[in-house]
C-alpha positions in Angstrom: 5.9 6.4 6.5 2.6 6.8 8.6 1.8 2.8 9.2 4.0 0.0 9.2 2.7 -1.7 6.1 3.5 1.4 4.2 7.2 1.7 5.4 7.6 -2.5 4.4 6.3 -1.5 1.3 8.4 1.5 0.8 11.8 -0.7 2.2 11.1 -3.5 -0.2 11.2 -0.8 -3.4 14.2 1.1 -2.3 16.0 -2.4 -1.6 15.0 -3.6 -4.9 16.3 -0.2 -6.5 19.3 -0.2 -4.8 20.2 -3.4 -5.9 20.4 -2.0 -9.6 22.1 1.0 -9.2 25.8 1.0 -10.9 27.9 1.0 -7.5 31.2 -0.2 -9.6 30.3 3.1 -12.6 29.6 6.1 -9.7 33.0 4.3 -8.1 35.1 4.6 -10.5 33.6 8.5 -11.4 35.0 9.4 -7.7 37.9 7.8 -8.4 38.6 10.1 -11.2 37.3 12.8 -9.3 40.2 12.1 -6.7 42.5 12.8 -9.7 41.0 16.1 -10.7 39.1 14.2 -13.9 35.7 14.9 -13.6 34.6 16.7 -9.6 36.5 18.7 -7.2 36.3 17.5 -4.0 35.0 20.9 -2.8 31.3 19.4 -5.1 31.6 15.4 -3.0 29.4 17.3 -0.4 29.1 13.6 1.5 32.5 13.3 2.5 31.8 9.4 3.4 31.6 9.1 -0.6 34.9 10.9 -1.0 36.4 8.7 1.3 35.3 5.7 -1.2 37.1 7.2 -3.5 40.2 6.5 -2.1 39.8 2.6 -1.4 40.2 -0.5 -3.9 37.4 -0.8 -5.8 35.0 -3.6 -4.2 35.6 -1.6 -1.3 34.6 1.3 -2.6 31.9 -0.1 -4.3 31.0 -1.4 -0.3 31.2 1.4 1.3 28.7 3.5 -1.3 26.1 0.8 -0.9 26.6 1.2 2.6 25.7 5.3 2.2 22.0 4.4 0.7 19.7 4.4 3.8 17.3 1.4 3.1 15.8 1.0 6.5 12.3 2.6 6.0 10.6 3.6 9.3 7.1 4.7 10.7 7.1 8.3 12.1 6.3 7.1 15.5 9.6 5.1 15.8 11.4 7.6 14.0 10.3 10.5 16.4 10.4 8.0 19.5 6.9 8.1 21.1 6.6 8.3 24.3 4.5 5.4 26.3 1.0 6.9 27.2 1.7 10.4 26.2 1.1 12.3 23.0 5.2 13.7 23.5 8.4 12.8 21.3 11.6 12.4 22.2 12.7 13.9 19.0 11.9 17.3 19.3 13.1 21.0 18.3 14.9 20.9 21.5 16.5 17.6 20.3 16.1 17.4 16.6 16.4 14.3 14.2 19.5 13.3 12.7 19.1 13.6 8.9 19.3 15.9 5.7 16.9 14.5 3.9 13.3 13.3 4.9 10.7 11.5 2.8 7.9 10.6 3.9 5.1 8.4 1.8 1.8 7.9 2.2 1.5 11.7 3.4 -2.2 12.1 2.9 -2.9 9.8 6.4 -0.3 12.0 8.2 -2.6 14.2 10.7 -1.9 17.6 11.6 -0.7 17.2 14.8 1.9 14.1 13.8 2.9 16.6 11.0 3.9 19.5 13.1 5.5 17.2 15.7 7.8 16.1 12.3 8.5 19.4 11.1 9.5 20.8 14.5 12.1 17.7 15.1 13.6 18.8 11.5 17.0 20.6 11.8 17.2 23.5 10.3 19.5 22.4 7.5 16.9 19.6 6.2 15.0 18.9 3.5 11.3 17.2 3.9 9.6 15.4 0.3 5.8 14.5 1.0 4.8 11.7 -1.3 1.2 10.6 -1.4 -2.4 11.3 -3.2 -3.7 14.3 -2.4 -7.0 12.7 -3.3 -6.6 9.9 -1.1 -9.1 10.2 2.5 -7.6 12.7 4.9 -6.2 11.3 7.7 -8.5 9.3 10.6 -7.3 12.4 13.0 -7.8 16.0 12.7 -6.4 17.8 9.3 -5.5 16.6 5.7 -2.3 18.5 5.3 -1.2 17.1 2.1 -5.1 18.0 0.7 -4.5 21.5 1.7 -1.1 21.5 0.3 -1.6 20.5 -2.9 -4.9 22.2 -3.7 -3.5 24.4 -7.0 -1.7 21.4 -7.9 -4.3 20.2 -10.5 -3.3 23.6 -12.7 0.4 24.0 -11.6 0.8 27.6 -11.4 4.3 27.2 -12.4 6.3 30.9 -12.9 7.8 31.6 -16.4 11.5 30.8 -13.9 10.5 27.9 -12.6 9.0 26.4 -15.9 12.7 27.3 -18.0 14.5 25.5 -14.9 12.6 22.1 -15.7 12.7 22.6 -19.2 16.5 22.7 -19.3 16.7 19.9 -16.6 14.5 17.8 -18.2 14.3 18.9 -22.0 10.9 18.9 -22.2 8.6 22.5 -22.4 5.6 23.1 -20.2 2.0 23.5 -21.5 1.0 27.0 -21.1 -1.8 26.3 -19.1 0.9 25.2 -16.7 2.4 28.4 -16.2 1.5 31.2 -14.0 3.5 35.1 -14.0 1.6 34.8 -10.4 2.7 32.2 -9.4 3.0 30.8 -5.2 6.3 30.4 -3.5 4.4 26.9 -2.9 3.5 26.1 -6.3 6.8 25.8 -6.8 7.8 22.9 -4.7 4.8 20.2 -6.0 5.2 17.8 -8.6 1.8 16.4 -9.5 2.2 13.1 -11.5 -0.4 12.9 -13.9 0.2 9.1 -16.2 -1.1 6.0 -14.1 0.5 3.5 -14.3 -2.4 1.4 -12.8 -5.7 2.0 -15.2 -5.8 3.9 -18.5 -7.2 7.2 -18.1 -10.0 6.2 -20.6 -11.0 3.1 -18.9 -13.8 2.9 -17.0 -11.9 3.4 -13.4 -10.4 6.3 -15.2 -13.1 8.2 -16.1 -15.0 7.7 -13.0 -12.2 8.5 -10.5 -11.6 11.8 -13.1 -15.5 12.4 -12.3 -15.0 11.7 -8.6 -11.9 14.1 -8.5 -13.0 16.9 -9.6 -12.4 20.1 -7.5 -15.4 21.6 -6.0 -15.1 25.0 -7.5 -15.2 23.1 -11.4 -18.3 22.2 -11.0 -21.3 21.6 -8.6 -22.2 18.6 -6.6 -25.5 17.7 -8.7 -22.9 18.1 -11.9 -20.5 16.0 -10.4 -23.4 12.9 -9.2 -24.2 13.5 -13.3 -20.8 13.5 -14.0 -20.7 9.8 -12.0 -23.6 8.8 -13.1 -23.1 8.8 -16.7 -19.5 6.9 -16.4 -21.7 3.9 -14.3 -24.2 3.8 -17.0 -21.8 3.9 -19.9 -21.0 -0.2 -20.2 -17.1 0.2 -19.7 -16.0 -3.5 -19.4 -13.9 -2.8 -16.3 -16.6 -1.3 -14.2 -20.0 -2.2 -13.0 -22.8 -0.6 -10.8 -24.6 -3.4 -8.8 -27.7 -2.2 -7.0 -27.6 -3.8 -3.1 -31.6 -4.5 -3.4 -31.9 -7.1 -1.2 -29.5 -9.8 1.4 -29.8 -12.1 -2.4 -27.9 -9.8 -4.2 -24.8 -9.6 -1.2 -25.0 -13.5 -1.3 -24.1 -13.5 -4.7 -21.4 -11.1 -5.1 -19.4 -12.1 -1.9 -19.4 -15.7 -3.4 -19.3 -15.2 -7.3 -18.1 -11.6 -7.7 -20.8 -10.8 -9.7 -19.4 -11.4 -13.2 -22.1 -11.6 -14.7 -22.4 -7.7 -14.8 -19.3 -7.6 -16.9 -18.9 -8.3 -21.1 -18.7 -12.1 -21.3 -18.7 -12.6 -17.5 -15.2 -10.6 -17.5 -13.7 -13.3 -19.7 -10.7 -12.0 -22.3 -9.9 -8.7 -21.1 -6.8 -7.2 -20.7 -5.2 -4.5 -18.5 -3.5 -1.0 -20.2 -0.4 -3.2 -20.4 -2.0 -5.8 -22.5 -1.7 -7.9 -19.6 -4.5 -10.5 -19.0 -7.2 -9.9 -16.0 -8.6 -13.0 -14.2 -12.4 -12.6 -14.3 -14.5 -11.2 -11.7 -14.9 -13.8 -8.6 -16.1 -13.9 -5.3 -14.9 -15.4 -1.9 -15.6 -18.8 -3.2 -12.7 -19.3 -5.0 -10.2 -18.7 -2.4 -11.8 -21.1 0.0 -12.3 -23.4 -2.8 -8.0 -23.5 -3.3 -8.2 -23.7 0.4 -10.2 -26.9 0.6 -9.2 -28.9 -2.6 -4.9 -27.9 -2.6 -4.7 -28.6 0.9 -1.3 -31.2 1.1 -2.6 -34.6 2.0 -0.8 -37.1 4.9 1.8 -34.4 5.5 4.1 -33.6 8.2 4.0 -29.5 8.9 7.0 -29.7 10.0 8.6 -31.8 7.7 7.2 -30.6 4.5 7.5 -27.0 4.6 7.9 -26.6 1.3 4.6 -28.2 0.7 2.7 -26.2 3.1 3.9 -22.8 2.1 3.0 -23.3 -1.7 -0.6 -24.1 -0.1 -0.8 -20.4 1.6 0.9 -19.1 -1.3 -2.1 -19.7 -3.4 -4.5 -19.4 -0.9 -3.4 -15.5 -0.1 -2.7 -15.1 -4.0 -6.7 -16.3 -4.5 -8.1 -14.1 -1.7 -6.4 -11.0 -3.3 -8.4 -11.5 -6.4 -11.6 -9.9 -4.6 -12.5 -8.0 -1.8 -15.5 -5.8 -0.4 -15.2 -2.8 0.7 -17.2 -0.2 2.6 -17.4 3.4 4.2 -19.0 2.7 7.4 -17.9 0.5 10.6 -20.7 0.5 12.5 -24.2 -1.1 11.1 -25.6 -4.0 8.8 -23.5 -2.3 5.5 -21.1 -1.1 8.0 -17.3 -3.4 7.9 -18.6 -5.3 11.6 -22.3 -6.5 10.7 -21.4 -7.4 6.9 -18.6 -9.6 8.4 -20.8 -11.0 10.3 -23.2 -11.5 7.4 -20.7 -13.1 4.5 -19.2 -15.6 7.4 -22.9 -17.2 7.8 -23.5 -16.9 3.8 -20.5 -19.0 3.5 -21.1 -21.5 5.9 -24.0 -22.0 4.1 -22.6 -22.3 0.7 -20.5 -24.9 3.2 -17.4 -22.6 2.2 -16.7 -22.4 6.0 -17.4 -24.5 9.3 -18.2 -23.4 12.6 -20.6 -22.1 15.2 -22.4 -18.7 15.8 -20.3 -17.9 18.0 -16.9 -19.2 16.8 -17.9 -17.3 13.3 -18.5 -13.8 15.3 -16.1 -13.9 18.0 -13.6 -17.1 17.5 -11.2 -18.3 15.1 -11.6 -20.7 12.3 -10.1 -21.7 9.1 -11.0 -19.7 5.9 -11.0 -16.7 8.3 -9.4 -13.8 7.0 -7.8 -11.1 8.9 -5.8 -8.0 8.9 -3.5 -7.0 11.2 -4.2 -3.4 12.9 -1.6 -2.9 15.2 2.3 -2.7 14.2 4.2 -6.0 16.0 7.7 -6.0 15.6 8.3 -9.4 17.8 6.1 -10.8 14.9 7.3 -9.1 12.2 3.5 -7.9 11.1 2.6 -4.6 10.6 -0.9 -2.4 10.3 -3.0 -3.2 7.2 -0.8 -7.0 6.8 -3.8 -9.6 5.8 -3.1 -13.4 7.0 -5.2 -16.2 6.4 -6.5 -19.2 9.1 -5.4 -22.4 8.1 -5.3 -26.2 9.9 -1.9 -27.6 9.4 -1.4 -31.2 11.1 -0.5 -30.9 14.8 3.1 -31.9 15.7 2.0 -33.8 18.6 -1.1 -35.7 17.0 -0.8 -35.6 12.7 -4.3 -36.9 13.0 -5.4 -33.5 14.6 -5.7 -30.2 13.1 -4.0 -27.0 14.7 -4.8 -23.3 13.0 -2.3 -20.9 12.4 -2.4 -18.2 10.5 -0.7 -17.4 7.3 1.4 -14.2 6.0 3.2 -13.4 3.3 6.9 -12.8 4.1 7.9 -9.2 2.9 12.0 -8.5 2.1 11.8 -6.1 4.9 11.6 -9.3 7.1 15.1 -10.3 6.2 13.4 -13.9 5.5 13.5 -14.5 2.3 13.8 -18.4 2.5 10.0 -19.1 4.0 7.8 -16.8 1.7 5.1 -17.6 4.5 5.2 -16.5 8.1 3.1 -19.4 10.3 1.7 -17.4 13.1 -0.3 -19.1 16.2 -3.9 -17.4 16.7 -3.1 -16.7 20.4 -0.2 -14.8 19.9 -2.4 -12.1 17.2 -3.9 -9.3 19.6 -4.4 -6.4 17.4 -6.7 -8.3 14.5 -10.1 -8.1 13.1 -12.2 -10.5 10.3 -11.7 -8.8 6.9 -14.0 -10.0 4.5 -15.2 -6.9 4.4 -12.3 -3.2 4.9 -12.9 0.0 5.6 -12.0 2.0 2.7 -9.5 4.1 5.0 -7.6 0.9 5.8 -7.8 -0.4 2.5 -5.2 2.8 1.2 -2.1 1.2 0.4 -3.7 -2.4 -0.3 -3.8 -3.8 -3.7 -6.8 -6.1 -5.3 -7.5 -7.5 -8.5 -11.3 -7.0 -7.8 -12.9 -4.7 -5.6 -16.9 -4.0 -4.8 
């Protein structure tokens, strides 16, 4: 994967697959394969999984699991960067050693990282791109995936290629789908087209339809009317809040604004019938903060107690979060960090000086991580929260350290929370309010 956060995310669904798959079933087939009943063992191209076939069955079962790579990487470990230079030591002069690559999140993979990939492949390999092709391009030069996948939307499948996946999967194309003329590279992308995430008829759906549409469908005035009529239609999952004045940011980074929803967002469900908490600000977060804070406890004695607390606390702080295109100026992610940590302090939702709220830490402070550490187990786009926990030394004072939630790739499943002091985080910044690039991969119940 590109970043760290995506490969943890990546290693905690395969390890959760993997765990279901019928080890004992495929062990058994391969042990009837050994006896001519069902494969040759010309057709067990992995001769590891031949080998299986021929132990006990728990061992067999063993040694397949064992065959399942479930270490997921970023492509800068995997290609071994070299300290301050832009060179691999994975290269075509010493290639990588695999058959099958996959890597996700392959919209924010630049050009040059790309190439440097593709040239470390041997020659016998096989490379799967997963991502959104409509996802930003990359923060360096070249969206690869984009440029890839630009007749995706239409298919352009050849009359071969669509009888080939109607007898593998027993179900016909569309018609529009298919394409006498067809690319040599329309045939090897899959575009899914269900979410599994937002109806396509909810509001979301309709605007990021609006939003998505190629250039050549229609023109940029037709696609801000396009836009414009989703906002204005009154879909209960969306709303368009016009920033007039500082009042109108006060109120959304500390309520959430429901009030611009259908019964302040109250009753509604996802496309899985699922309920949705209603809209809500920062507020609520620091308010689980404040009032489930464990009282006359040791740390260190009662971590139990302690993690439940950041449990919540992270769980609540997911529930919103402001976003915005810009870094740089007052609706830019630096000077509207700066603005919603003095509107809560006023609210009395946070404590501190000036100073400590702009350049110091303190607890309610939010942050994301933007540098992989491995010593720390963290990794780019990982969000923490401050917190005062009683101080070993003196129960009476408070110490902050900052809370994270524990991922299976950690190998730690026992402490759900990962305590980690302020002075050992180097690579973070205040997130009340992300970039939209370094929100990709991230997942809120409300956004703005």
């Amino acid at each position: 994967a590109p970043t760290g956060k995506a490969a943890a995310r990546l290693n905690e669904s395969i390890a959760g697959q993997v765990a279901k798959l019928p080890f004992t079933d495929l062990a058994s087939l391969l042990k009837g394969a050994e006896q001519g009943e069902a494969l040759s063992k010309e057709t067990v191209l992995d001769r590891t999984l031949w080998e299986a076939a021929s132990a006990g069955e728990d061992s067999a079962t063993e040694q397949l699991s064992a065959t399942i790579p479930t270490e997921v990487t970023t492509l800068h470990r995997l290609l071994g960067a070299r300290p301050d230079t832009r060179h691999f030591r994975h290269s075509a002069a010493n290639p990588l050693a695999l058959d099958v690559l996959v890597i996700d999140e392959a919209s924010m993979v630049d050009i040059e990282m790309m190439a440097a990939t593709l040239s470390a492949l041997p020659a016998h390999a096989q490379c799967i791109l997963l991502g959104d092709k409509d996802q930003l391009a990359s923060v360096e030069a070249g969206s690869v995936l984009g440029d890839l996948c630009r007749r995706a939307e239409a298919s352009h499948y050849t009359p071969a290629t669509a009888d080939w996946l109607a007898q593998a999967t027993g179900q016909p194309l569309p018609a529009e789908f298919i394409d006498p003329a067809g690319q040599p590279l329309d045939q090897a992308i899959t575009m899914l087209r269900v979410s599994h995430r937002f109806n396509e008829h909810s509001g979301i759906g309709q605007l990021a339809k609006a939003i998505n549409q190629p250039g050549h469908a229609q023109s940029d005035r037709e696609k801000q009317q396009a836009v414009t009529a989703v906002l204005r239609h009154g879909y209960p999952d969306i709303h368009h809040l016009v920033m007039s004045d500082d009042a109108a940011l006060d109120k959304l980074v500390i309520h959430g604004s429901p009030s611009g929803f259908a019964g302040n967002g109250e009753g509604r469900t996802d496309h899985q019938s699922q309920p949705i908490a209603p809209p809500t600000g920062y507020r609520h977060y620091l308010n689980v903060l404040h009032a489930q804070r464990p009282r006359g406890e040791s740390f260190e004695k009662n971590q139990t107690a302690f993690n439940a607390w950041a449990s919540e606390v992270l769980s609540a702080y997911s529930h919103f979060q402001l976003l915005c295109a810009l870094r740089k100026g007052p609706w830019g992610v630096e000077g509207l960090n700066q603005r919603i940590a003095s509107t809560l302090r006023r609210e009395k939702l946070l404590f501190g000086s000036d100073y400590t709220l702009e350049k110091g830490w303190y607890e309610g402070r939010p942050v994301l991580v933007t540098q992989n550490d491995y010593g720390l187990k963290l990794m780019n786009g990982d969000i923490g929260i401050t917190m005062a926990v009683p101080d070993p030394r003196n129960p009476q004072q408070k110490l902050l350290r900052v809370a994270f939630p524990s991922s299976s790739a950690a190998s730690d499943t026992d402490n759900p929370i990962r305590w980690v002091l302020p002075s050992r985080l180097h690579a973070v910044e205040t997130v009340f309010a992300m970039s939209v690039h370094k929100s990709q991969g991230s997942e809120f119940l409300h956004t703005a």
